[in-house]
N, C-alpha and C positions, 0 to 999 in steps of 0.2 A: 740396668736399674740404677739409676740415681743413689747417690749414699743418703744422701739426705731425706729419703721414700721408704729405707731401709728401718723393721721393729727388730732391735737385735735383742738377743736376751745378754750377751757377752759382748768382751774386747779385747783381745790380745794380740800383741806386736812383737813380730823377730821379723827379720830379717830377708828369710826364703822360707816361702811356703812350697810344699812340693804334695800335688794331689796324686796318691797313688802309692801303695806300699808296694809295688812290685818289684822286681829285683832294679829295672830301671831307674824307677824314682829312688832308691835307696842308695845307688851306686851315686847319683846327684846328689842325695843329702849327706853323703859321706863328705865328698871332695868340696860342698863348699864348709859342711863344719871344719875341713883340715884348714883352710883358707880363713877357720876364724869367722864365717859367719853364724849366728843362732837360726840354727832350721827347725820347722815346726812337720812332720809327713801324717796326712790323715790319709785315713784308708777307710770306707764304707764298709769291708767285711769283717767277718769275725776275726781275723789274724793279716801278718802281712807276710808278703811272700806273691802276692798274685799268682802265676801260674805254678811256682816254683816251691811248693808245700808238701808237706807228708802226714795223712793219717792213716788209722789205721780202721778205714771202712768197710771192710769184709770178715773179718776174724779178730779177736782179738790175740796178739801177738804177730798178727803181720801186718806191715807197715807197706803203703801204697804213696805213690806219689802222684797228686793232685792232677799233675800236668807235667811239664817236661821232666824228663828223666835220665837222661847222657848226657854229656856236657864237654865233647871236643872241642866248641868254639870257647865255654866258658873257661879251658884247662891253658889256652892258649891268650885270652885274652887280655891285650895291654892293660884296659880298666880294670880287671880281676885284678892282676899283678901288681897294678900300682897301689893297691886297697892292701896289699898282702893278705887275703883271706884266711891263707892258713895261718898266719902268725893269732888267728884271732879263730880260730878250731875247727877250719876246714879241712876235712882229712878224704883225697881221693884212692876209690877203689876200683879195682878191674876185675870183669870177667877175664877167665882164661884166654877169652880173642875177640875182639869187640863185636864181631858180625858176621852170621851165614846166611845165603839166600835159601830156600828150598825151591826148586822148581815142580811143575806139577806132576812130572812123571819119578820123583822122591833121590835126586840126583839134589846133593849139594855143594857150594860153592862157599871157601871159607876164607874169611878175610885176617890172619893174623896182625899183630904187631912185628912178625919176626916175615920179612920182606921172601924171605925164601920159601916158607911156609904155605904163602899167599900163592907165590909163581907158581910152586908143585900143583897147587887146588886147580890152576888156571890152566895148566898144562894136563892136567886129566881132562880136559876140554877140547883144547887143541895145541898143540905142543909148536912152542914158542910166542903164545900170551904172556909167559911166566917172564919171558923177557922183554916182551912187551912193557908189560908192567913197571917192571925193574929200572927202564927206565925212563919212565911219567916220576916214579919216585924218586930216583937219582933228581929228574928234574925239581921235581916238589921239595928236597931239600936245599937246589941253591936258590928257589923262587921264594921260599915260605914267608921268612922276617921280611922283605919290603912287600913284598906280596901281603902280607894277613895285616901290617901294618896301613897299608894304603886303602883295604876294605873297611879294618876296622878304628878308622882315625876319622876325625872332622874331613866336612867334602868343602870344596874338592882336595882329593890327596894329593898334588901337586908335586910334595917333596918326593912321597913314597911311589910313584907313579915315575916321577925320573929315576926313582934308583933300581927299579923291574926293570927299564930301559937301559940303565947303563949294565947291568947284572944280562940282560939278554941280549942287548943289543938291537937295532932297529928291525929289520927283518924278522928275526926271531919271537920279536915284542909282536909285532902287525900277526906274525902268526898262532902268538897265544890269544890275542883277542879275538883271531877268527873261532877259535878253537872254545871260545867261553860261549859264543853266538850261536852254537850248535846244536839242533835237538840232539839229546843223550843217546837217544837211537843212532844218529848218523855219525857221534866220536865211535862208537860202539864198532859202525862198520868198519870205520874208517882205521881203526887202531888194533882190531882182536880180532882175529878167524872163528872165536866159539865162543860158545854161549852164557862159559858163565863168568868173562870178565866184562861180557858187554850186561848182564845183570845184576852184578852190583854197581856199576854206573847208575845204570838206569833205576834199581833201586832205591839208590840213595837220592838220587833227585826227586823221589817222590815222598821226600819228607819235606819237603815244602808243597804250593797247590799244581805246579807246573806240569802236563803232562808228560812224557816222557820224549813225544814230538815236537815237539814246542820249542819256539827260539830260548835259547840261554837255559835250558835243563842242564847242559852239559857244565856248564858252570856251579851249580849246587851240586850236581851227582861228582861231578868231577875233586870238588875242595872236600866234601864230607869223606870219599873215599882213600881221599890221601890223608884225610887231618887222624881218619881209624889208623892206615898205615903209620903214622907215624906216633902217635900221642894216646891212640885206643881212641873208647867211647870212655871216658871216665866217669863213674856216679860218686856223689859225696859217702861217704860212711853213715849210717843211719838212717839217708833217705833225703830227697833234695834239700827238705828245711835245711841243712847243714851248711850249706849257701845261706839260707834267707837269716839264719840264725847268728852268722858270722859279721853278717853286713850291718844287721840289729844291734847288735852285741858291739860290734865296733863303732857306732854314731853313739851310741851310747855313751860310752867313753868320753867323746869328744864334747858331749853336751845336745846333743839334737834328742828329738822327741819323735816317736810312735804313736799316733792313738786311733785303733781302729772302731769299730763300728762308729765311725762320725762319715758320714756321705757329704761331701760338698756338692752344693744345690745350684752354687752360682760362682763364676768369679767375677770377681768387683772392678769394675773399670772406670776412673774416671782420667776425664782429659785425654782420651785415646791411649791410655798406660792398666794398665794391671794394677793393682795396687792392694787386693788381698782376696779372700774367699768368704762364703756365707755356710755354713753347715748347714744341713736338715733340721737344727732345733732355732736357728736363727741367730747361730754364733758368729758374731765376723774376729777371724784373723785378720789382723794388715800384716804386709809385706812391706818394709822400704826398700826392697832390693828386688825380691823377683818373684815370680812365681810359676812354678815348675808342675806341667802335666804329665803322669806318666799314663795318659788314658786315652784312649785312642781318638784321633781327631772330629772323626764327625761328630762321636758323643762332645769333645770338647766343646768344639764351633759351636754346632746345631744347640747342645743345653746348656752348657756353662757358661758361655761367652753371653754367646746370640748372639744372629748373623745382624746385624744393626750395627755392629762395632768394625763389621769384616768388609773389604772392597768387594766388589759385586759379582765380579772377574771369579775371586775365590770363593763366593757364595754357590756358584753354578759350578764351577771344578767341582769342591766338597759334593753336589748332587751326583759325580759320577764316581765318585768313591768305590771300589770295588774291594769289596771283602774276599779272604782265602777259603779255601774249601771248608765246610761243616765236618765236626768230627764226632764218632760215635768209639766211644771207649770202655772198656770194661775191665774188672780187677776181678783176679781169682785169687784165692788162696787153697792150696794145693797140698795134700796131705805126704808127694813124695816128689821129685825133679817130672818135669815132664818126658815121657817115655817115647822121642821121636827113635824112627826106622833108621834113616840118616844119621851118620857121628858128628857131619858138621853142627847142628843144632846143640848138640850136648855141652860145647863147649862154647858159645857163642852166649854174650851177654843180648845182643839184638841180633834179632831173627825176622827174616822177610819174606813173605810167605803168601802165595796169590798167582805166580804167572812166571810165563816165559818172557822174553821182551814183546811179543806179540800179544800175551795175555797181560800187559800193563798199558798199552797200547791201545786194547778196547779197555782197558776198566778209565782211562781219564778220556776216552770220546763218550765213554758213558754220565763221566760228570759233566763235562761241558756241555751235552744235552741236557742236565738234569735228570737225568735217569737215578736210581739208583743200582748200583754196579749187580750183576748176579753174581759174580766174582772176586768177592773184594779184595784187595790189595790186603794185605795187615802188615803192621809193623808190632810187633811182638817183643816185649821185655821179662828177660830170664833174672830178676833183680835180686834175687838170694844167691843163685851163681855168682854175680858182680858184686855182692856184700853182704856176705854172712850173718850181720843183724839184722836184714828184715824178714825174717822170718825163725819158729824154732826150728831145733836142726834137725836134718832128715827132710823139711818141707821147702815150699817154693813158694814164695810171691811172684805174680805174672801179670801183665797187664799186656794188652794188645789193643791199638785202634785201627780205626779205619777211616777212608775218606768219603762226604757225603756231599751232594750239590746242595751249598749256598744259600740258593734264591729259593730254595721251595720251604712248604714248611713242609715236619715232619712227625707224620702219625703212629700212636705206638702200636700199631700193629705193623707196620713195616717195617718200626725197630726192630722191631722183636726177631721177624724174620731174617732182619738181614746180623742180627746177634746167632741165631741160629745158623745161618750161613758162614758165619767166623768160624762155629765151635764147630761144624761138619770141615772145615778148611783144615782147620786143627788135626783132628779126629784121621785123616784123612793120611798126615805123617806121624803121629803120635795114637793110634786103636788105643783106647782105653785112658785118654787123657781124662774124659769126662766123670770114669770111674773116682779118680784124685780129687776132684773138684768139693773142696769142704764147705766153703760159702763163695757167691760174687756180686758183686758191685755194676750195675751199666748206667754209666753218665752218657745221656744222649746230649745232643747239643743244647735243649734247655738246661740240659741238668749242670753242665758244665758253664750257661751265661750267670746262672742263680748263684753257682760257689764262688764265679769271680764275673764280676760285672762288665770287665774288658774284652771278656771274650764272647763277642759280641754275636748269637746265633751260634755259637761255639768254634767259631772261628781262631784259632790259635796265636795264626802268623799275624794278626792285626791290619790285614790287608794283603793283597795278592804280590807273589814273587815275579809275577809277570813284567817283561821288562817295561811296559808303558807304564807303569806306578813304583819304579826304581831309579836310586841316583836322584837327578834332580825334579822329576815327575813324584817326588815320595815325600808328602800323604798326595798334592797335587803338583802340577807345575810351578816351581816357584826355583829356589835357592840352591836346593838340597839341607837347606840349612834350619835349626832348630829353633833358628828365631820367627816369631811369626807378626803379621800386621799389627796385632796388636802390644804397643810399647813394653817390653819387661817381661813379657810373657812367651816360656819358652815351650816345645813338646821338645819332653822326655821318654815318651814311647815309644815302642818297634813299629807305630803307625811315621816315624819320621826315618832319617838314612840313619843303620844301611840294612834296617826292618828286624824281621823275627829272631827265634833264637836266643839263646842266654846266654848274651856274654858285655852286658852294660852298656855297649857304645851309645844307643841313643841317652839314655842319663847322664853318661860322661859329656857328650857331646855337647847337650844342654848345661851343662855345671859349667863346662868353659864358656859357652855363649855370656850367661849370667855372668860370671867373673870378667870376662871382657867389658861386657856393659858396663858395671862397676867399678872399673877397673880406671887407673889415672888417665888411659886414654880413650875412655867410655863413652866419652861425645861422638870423638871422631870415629870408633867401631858406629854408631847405632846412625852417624850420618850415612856413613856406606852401606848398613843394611838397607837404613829405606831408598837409597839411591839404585839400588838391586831391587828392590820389590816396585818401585815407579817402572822400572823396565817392564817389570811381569805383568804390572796391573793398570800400566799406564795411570792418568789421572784418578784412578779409582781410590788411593790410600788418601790424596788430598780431598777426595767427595764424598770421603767420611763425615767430613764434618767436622774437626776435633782438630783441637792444637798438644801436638806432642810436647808431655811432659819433660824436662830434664833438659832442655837444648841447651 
């Protein structure tokens, strides 16, 4: 839309505009206020935080968290650490041991922080997993700083990808990449004689959409398992806000701005550049520096943009956009701890709860048909065990989801069932959990798109972990990178590399682009972006139409 077409009822000017208060966009409006620019972050819903919030919707006096709830990748992460969160009141806590699977004949599998703990669990299995184990971990500590460095940095990781190679050495390197390509299932064989260290693999891999067979499961089941080994599952004190409240709280300081219930309607392009946003009352922001989406790309393209601005190439990519599994969620509040049969559970802050490795095995051929599983998977959070204020004492806040297909819609009579299905799952290692049950909460996937607009269908990850929409296929084929066709306009969201999860790198990632741009050698950075995107989209960025701003 033309500016000059535009009835605005306002007008105001900083710097970097950043659409999206989720932890993403916030992790950008910090690092370009530190850099000295005036950032402005609107958010469409009632608070910001996106998926990473805490209230208290089943009782009062226990406190739930919105959406994600553990934060290994966040405990670890460079953009956390450079933000120093806790200097600004984030305070992390632990259950007594990050994670137990339950299998369905009521045998558990328990993941400590103390490495021997883990082995002994793994060797009531089959005895010498435990050293199996032992050492993937020995490994994982001299992989992890170039390793978590090289995932969680701008793409490509070039530097952090030579120093894995010098740290493993050529051979040793060819054979951890084989070992990421894996379905979970086949490290599983490959690596353990019994069953339950090849199911917290395959577990943990199914906290993304990936089935457990599937190429590169082995790579998420494999980093979650060592990040519990070695760092826990850590939760903020109070309940996630305690993140979202840290990163607020700290842009504050600095001079940047929050203001949520403002939806942006449009962003403003002229001359093939970015150059601010339109609210839902007809407000325009300008931007002279940038403008930062932390919202997931089709929404951006497809409404904000409009594909008119986009090459043609990426017009048709964005149509095969593939979203992460649909999630059905639900909070209880618990009159006492939950009463499982199993002692792994008692002490496990996350609990996984659904199948053998052959019973996770049909439950994701069940999603990629579209089925809805009879057997769901759950992942299960004991969140008063991990942090004594969310709940009074004596009681338990719990939340558990599950995974749903996608593409279908879904009717609430077969929510219901398959919530039903949870609480018989439950029931099933804990008799009489349902008696504790003082009030609950189920967010099905609308209910979850309605609290946060990004989560689109109720899709979490922001797009699939699948390898064809990773690296540099992520949102499509293009860069890897967070710059997109249209000049100064960067995504901020876990719809760009290196995807879901809480732990900033898309914001960060974006914050540097921005700063590049602007930066004294801003011409020649934004020559070689589009020199990079003429490769992907051939003539298509010049058959826009439009003469690039700033040359």
């Amino acid at each position: 839309m033309p500016a000059e077409n535009l009835v605005v009822s306002d007008t105001e000017t900083v710097d970097a505009v950043v659409v999206g208060a989720g932890h993403n966009g916030l992790v950008a409006a910090n690092m370009l206020a530190d850099r000295g620019w005036s950032v402005r972050v609107l958010e469409a819903s009632d608070g910001p935080g996106g998926a990473v919030r805490t209230e208290e919707i089943t009782a009062p006096g226990f406190r739930s968290d919105l959406g994600s709830a553990f934060y290994p990748m966040g405990v670890v992460s460079p953009a956390f650490r450079a933000l120093d969160l806790e200097g600004h009141g984030l305070e992390w806590r632990h259950a007594p041991a990050p994670l137990a699977h339950v299998l369905p004949d009521d045998r558990g599998v328990l993941l400590s922080r103390d490495v021997d703990v883990t082995a002994a669990s793994l060797d009531r299995f089959a005895p010498g997993d435990g050293d199996a184990w032992r050492r993937l971990a020995d490994e994982w500590q001299r992989l992890r700083d170039p390793l978590l460095a090289a995932f969680l940095g701008p793409f490509p990781p070039v530097r952090d990808a030579a120093r894995v190679l010098r740290t493993l050495g050529g051979p040793d390197a060819l054979r951890l990449a084989r070992r990421m390509l894996l379905p979970a299932t086949r490290f599983g064989e490959e690596e353990f004689a019994g069953e339950g260290a090849r199911v917290l693999v395959a577990g943990n891999a199914l906290h993304t959409d990936l089935g457990v067979n599937q190429t590169a499961s082995t790579a998420f089941g494999w980093l979650l398992a060592m990040l519990a080994q070695d760092v826990g599952f850590p939760v903020p004190a109070g309940g996630a806000r305690g993140i979202t409240d840290a990163l607020v709280g700290r842009l504050a300081l600095r001079g940047g701005t929050v203001e949520c219930h403002r939806p942006v309607t449009r962003v403003l392009v002229e001359g093939g550049r970015a150059v601010g946003v339109v609210d839902v009352t007809g407000g325009l922001v300008r931007a002279r520096r940038a403008v930062l989406a932390d919202v997931p790309a089709p929404v951006l393209f497809g409404d904000l943009v409009g594909t008119e601005h986009l090459p043609a190439r990426m017009v048709d990519d964005l149509a095969r956009f593939q979203y992460d599994d649909a999630i059905l969620k639900v909070d209880w509040a618990l009159s006492s701890p939950i009463p499982w049969t199993a002692p792994e559970p008692r002490e496990a802050g996350t609990v996984h709860l659904g199948g053998d490795v052959a019973g996770l095995v049909d439950f994701g051929a069940d999603l990629a048909a579209g089925r809805m599983p009879r057997e769901p998977f759950m992942l299960l959070g004991q969140m008063t065990l991990a942090d004594p204020l969310r709940s009074p004492p004596g009681t338990e806040s719990v939340w558990a989801y599950t995974h749903l297909p996608h593409r279908r819609a879904h009717m609430q009579e077969e929510l219901a069932e398959q919530v039903a299905r949870m609480v018989a799952g439950i029931e099933r290692h804990a008799p009489g959990f349902g008696e504790r049950v003082v009030a609950r909460a189920v967010s099905g996937p609308g209910d979850l798109e309605a609290r946060n607009p990004s989560l689109v269908r109720g899709a979490l990850m922001a797009g699939t972990a699948q390898l064809h929409q990773m690296l540099v296929f992520r949102p499509t084929p293009g860069l890897g990178r967070p710059d997109t066709p249209v000049e100064r306009l960067f995504l901020a969201g876990a719809t760009a590399h290196p995807a879901g999860a809480v732990h900033g790198t898309p914001g960060a990632n974006a914050a540097r682009a921005a700063l590049a741009r602007g930066g004294r050698l801003g011409a020649l950075y934004g020559a070689g972006i589009r020199a990079g995107q003429r490769l992907v989209y051939g003539a298509d960025v010049r058959e826009v139409g439009r003469e690039r701003a700033g040359r």
